[in-house]
N, C-alpha and C positions, 0 to 999 in steps of 0.2 A: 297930383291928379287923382291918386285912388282916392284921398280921402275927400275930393270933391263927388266923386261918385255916390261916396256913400252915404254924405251928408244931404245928397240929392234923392238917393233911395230910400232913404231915412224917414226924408219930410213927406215924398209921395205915400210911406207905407203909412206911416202917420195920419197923413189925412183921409188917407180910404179907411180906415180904423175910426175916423170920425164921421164919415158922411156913412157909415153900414151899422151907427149905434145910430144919427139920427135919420136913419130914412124908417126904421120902425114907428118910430115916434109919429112921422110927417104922417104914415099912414092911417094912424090909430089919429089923429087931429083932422084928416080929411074922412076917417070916417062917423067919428064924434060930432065935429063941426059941420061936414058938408062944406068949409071952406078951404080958400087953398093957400098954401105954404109957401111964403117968400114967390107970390105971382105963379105957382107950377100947381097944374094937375097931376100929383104922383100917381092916384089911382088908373087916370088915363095914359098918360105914360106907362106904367108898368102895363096893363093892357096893349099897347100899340107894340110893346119891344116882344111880348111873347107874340101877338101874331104874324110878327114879323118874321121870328125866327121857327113856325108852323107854318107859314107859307114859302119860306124861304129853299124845301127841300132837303136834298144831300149838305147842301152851301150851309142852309140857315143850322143845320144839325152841327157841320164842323166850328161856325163863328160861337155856338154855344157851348161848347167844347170849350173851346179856347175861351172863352168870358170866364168861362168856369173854372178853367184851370187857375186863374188871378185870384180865387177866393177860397181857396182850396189851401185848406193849410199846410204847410211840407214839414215831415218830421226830420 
């Protein structure tokens, strides 16, 4: 059972490790191109999730927190 755990945390670490080498890229393509990426607005997305967490308060402070904590690398 553990080492289904880990082979589980494995593949999720793995794949956030790929979608935060290409969300630069999607960026620099939506702002090169003006067009958008596999059907998604990244630029408006990333706009809608910060105002969200600026309107959000104490709450939208502590969910940034905690987002952040996930990207935050632990020595």
């Amino acid at each position: 059972m553990e080492n289904v755990i880990k082979y589980i945390a494995g593949f999720f670490s793995g794949l956030g490790t790929v979608l935060m080498a290409v969300l630069p890229v999607t960026i620099l393509w939506f702002v090169l191109t003006g067009g958008s990426v596999f059907g998604m607005d990244v630029i408006g997305n990333l706009t809608t999730l910060v105002n969200d967490f600026g309107t959000g308060g104490f709450t939208g402070l502590v969910v940034l927190l905690v987002v952040m904590s996930f990207f935050v690398g632990k020595k």
